[in-house]
ROBA-457737 format. One record per residue: residue number from 0; x, y, z of N, C-alpha, C in turn. Coordinates in Angstrom, 2 decimals, always signed. Example, Ala and Ser with C-alpha at 12.3 -4.5 7.8 and 13.67 -1.06 7.14 Angstrom:
2
  num     n_c1     n_c2     n_c3    ca_c1    ca_c2    ca_c3     c_c1     c_c2     c_c3
    0   +13.19    -5.69    +7.80   +12.30    -4.50    +7.80   +13.20    -3.30    +7.80
    1   +12.85    -2.25    +7.08   +13.67    -1.06    +7.14   +12.90    +0.03    +7.87
***
This chain:
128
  num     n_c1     n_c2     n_c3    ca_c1    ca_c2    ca_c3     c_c1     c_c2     c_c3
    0    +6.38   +22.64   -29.21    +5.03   +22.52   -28.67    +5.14   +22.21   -27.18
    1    +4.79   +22.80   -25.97    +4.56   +22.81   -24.46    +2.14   +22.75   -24.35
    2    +2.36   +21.77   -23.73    +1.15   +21.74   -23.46    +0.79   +22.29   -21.97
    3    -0.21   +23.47   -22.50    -0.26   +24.20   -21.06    -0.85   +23.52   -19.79
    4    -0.93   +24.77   -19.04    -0.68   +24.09   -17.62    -2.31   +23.41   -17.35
    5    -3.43   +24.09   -17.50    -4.64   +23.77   -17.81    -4.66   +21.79   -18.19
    6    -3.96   +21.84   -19.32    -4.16   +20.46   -19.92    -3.30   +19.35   -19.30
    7    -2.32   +19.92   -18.53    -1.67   +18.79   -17.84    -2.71   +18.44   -16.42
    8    -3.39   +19.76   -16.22    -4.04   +19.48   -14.73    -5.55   +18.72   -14.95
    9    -5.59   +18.94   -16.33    -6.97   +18.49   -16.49    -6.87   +16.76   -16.97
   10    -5.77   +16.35   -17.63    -4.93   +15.23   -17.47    -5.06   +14.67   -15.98
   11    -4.36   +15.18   -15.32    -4.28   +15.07   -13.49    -5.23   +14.26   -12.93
   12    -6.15   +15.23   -13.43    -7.89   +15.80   -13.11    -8.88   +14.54   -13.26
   13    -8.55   +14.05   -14.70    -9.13   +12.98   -15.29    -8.41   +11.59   -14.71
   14    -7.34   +10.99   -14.93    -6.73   +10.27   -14.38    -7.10   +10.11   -12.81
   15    -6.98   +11.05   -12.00    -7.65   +10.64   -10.35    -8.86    +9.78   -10.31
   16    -9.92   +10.77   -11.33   -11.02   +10.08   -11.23   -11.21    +8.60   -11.81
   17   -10.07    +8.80   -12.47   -10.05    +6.99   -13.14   -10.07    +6.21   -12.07
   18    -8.68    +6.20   -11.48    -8.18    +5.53   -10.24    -9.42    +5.86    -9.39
   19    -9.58    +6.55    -8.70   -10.78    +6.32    -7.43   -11.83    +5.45    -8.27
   20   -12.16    +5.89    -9.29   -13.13    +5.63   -10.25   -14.93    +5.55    -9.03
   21   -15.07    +6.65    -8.10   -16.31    +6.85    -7.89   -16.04    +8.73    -7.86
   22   -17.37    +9.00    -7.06   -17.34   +10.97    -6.98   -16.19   +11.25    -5.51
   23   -15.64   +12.36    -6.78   -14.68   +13.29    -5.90   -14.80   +14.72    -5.54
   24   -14.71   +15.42    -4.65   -15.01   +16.30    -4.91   -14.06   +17.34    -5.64
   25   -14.05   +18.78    -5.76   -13.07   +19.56    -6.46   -11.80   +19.40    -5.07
   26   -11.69   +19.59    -3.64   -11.15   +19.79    -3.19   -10.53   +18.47    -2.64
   27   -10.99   +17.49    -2.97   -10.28   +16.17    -2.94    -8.96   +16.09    -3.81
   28    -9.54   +16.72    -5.57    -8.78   +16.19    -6.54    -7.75   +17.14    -6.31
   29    -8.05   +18.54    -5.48    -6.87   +19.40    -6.01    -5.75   +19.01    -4.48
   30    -6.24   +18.41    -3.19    -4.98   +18.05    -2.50    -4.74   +17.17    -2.97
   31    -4.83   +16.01    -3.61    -4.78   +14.56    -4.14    -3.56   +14.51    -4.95
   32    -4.14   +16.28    -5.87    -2.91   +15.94    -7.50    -2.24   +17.30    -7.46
   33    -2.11   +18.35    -6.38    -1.42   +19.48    -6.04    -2.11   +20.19    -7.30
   34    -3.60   +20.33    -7.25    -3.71   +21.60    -8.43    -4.69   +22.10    -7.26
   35    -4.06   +23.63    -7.46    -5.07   +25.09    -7.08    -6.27   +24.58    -7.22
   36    -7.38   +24.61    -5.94    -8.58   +24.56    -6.21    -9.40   +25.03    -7.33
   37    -9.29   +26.20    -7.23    -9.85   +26.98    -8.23    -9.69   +27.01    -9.48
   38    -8.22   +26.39    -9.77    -8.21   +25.91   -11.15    -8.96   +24.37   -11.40
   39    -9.06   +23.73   -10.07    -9.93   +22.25   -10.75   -11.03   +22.60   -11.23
   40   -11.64   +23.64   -10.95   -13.31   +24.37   -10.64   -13.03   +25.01   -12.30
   41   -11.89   +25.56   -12.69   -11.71   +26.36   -14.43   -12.07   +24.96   -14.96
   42   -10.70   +23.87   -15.17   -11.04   +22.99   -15.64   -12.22   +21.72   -15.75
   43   -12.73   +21.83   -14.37   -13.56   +20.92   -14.53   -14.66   +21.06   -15.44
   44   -14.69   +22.57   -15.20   -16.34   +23.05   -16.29   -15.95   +22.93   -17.63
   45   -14.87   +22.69   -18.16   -14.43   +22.31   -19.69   -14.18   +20.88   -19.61
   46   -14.30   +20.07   -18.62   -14.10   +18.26   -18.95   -15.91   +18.21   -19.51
   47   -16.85   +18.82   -18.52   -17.79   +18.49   -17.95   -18.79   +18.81   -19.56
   48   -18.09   +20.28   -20.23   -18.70   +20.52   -21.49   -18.56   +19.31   -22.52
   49   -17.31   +19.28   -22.33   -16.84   +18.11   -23.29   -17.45   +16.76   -23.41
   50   -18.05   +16.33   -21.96   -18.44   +15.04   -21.75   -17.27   +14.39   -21.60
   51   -16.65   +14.62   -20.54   -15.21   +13.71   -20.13   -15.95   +13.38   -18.68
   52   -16.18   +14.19   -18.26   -16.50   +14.28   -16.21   -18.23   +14.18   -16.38
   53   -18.85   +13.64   -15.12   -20.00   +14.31   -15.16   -19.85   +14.99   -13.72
   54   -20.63   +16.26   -13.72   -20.68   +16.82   -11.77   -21.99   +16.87   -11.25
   55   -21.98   +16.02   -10.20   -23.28   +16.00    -9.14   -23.31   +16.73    -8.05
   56   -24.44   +17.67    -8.51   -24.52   +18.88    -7.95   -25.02   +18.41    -6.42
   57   -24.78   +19.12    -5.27   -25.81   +19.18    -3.96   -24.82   +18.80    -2.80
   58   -25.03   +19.11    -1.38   -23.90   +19.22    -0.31   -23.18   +17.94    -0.83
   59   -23.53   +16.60    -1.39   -22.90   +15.44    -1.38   -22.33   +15.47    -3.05
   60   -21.99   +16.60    -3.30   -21.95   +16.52    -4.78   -20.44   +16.12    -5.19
   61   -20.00   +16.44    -6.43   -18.33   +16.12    -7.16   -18.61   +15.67    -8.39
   62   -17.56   +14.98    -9.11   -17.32   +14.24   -10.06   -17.26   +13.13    -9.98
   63   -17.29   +13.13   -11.51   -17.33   +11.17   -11.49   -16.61   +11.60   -13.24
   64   -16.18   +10.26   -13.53   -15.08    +9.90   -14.60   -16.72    +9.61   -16.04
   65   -16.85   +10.36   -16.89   -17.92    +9.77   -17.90   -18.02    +8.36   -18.57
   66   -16.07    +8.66   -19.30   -15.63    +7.62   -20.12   -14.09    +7.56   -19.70
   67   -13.69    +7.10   -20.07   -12.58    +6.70   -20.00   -11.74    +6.54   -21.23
   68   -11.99    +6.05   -22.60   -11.44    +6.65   -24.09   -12.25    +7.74   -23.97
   69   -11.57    +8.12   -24.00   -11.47   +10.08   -24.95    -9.92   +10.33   -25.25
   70   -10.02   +11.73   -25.49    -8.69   +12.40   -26.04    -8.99   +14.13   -25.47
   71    -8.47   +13.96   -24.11    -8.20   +15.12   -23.28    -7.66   +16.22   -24.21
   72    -6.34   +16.16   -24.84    -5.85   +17.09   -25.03    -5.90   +18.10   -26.23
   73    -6.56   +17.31   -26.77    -7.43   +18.06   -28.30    -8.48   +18.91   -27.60
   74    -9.43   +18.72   -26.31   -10.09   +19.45   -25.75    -9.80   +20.86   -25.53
   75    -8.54   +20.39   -24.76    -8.12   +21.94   -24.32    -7.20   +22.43   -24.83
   76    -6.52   +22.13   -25.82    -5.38   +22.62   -26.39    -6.23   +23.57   -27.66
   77    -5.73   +24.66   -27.95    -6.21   +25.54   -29.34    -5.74   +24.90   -30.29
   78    -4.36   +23.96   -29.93    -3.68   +23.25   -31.60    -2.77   +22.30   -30.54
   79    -2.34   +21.64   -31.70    -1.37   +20.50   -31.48    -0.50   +20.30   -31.88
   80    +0.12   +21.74   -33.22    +0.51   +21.29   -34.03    +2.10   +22.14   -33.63
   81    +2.86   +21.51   -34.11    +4.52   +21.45   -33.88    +4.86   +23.22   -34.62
   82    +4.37   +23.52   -35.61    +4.63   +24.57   -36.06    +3.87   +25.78   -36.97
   83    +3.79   +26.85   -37.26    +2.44   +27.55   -37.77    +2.33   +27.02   -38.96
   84    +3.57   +26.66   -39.69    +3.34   +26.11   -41.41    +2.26   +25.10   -41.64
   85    +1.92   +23.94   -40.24    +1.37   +22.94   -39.97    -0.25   +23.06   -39.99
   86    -0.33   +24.58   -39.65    -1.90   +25.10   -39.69    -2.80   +25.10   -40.69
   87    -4.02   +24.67   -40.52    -4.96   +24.65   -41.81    -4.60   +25.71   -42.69
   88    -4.67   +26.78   -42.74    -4.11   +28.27   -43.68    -2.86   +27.84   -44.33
   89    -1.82   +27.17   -43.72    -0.91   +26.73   -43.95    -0.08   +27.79   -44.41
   90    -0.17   +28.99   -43.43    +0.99   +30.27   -43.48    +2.40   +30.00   -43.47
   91    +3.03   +30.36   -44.00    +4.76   +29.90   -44.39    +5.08   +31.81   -44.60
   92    +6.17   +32.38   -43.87    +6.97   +33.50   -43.97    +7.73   +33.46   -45.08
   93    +7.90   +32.66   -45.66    +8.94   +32.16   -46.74    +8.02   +31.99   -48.13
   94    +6.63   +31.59   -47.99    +5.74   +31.12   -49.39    +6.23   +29.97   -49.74
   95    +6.90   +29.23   -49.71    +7.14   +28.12   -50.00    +6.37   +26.80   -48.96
   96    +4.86   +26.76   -48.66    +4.38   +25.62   -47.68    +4.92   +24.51   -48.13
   97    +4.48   +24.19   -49.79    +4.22   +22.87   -50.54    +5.60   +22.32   -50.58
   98    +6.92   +23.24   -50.85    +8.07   +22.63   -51.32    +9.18   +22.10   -50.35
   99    +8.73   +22.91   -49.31   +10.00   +23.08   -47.96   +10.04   +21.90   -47.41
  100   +11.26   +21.79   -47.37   +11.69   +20.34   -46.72   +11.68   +20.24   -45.02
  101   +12.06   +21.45   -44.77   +11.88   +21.72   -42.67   +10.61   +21.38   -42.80
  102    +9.02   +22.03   -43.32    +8.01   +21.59   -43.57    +7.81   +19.83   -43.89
  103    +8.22   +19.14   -44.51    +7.82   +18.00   -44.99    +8.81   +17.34   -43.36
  104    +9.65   +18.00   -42.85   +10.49   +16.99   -41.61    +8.60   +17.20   -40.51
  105    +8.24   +18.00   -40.70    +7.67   +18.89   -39.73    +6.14   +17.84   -39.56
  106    +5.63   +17.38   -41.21    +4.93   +16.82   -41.42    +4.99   +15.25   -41.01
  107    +5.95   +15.05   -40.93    +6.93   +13.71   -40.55    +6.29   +13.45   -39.24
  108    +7.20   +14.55   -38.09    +6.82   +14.11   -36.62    +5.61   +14.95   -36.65
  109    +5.06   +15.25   -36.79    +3.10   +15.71   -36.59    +2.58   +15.05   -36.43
  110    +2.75   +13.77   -37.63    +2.25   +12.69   -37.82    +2.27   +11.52   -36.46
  111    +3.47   +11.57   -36.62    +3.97   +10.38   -35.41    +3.29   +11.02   -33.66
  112    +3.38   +12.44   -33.60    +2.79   +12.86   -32.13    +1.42   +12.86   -32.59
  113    +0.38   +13.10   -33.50    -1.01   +12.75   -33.54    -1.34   +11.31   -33.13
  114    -0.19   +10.33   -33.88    -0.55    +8.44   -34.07    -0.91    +8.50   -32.49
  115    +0.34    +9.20   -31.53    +0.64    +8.43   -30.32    -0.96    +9.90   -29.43
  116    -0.60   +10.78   -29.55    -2.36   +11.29   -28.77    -3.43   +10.62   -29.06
  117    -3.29   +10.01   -30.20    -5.03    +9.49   -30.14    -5.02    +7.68   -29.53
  118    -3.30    +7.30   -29.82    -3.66    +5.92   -29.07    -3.21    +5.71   -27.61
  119    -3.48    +7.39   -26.93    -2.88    +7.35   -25.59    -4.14    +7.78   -24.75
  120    -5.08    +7.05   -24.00    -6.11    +7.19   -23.92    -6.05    +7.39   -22.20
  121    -7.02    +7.88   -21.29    -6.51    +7.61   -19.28    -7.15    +6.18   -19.55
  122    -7.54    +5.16   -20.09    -7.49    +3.86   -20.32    -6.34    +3.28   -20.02
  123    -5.52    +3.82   -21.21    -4.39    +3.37   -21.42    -3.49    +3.46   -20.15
  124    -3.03    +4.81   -20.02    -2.68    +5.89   -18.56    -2.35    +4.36   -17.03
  125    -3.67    +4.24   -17.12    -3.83    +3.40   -16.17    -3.07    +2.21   -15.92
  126    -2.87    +1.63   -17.18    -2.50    +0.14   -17.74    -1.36    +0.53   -17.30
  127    -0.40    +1.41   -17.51    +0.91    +1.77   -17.09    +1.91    +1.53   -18.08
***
């Protein structure tokens, strides 16, 4: 599992605004945290759906941080999951989902990287 580039910047993205913790604009955050303007401008409009960011529109406009618990990366990620067997359908090339032991290792650390995404919050981030 590699978490794309989107979700690390939107990570980035979120975290700045923690730290300043008032409005930034897009071109603040992207010299601030080295992301492409134009990608703060992709991502921001998916924090902003989500209710992570809010953006104040007008010459004095930017972001601002909503909350601070959430869980960024379930946002933008399509999955989380370590392998396709792991998927709701629970497709296996082999037919064996229920019995396979690589599967049950698989189920093992899934487990343990879900525990630690949901108790890793830009709250947390911050605390260091």
């Amino acid at each position: 599992m590699e978490l794309n580039v989107t979700t690390d910047y939107a990570i980035r993205t979120v975290l700045y605004l923690a730290i300043k913790n008032e409005l930034a604009t897009a071109n603040e955050i992207a010299t601030a945290m080295g992301i492409p303007p134009s990608y703060v401008l992709k991502i921001t409009r998916k924090l902003v759906v989500a209710g992570i960011i809010k953006r104040i529109v007008g010459a004095k406009g930017g972001f601002l941080l909503a909350k601070k618990q959430t869980e960024i990366i379930n946002v933008l990620e399509a999955t989380t999951k370590l392998n396709r067997c792991l998927e709701a359908d629970k497709y296996c090339s082999r037919f064996a989902t229920e019995n396979c032991p690589v599967r049950a290792f698989y189920c093992e650390l899934q487990g343990l990287i879900e525990k630690k995404l949901k108790a890793t919050t830009i709250a947390s981030l911050l605390q260091g």
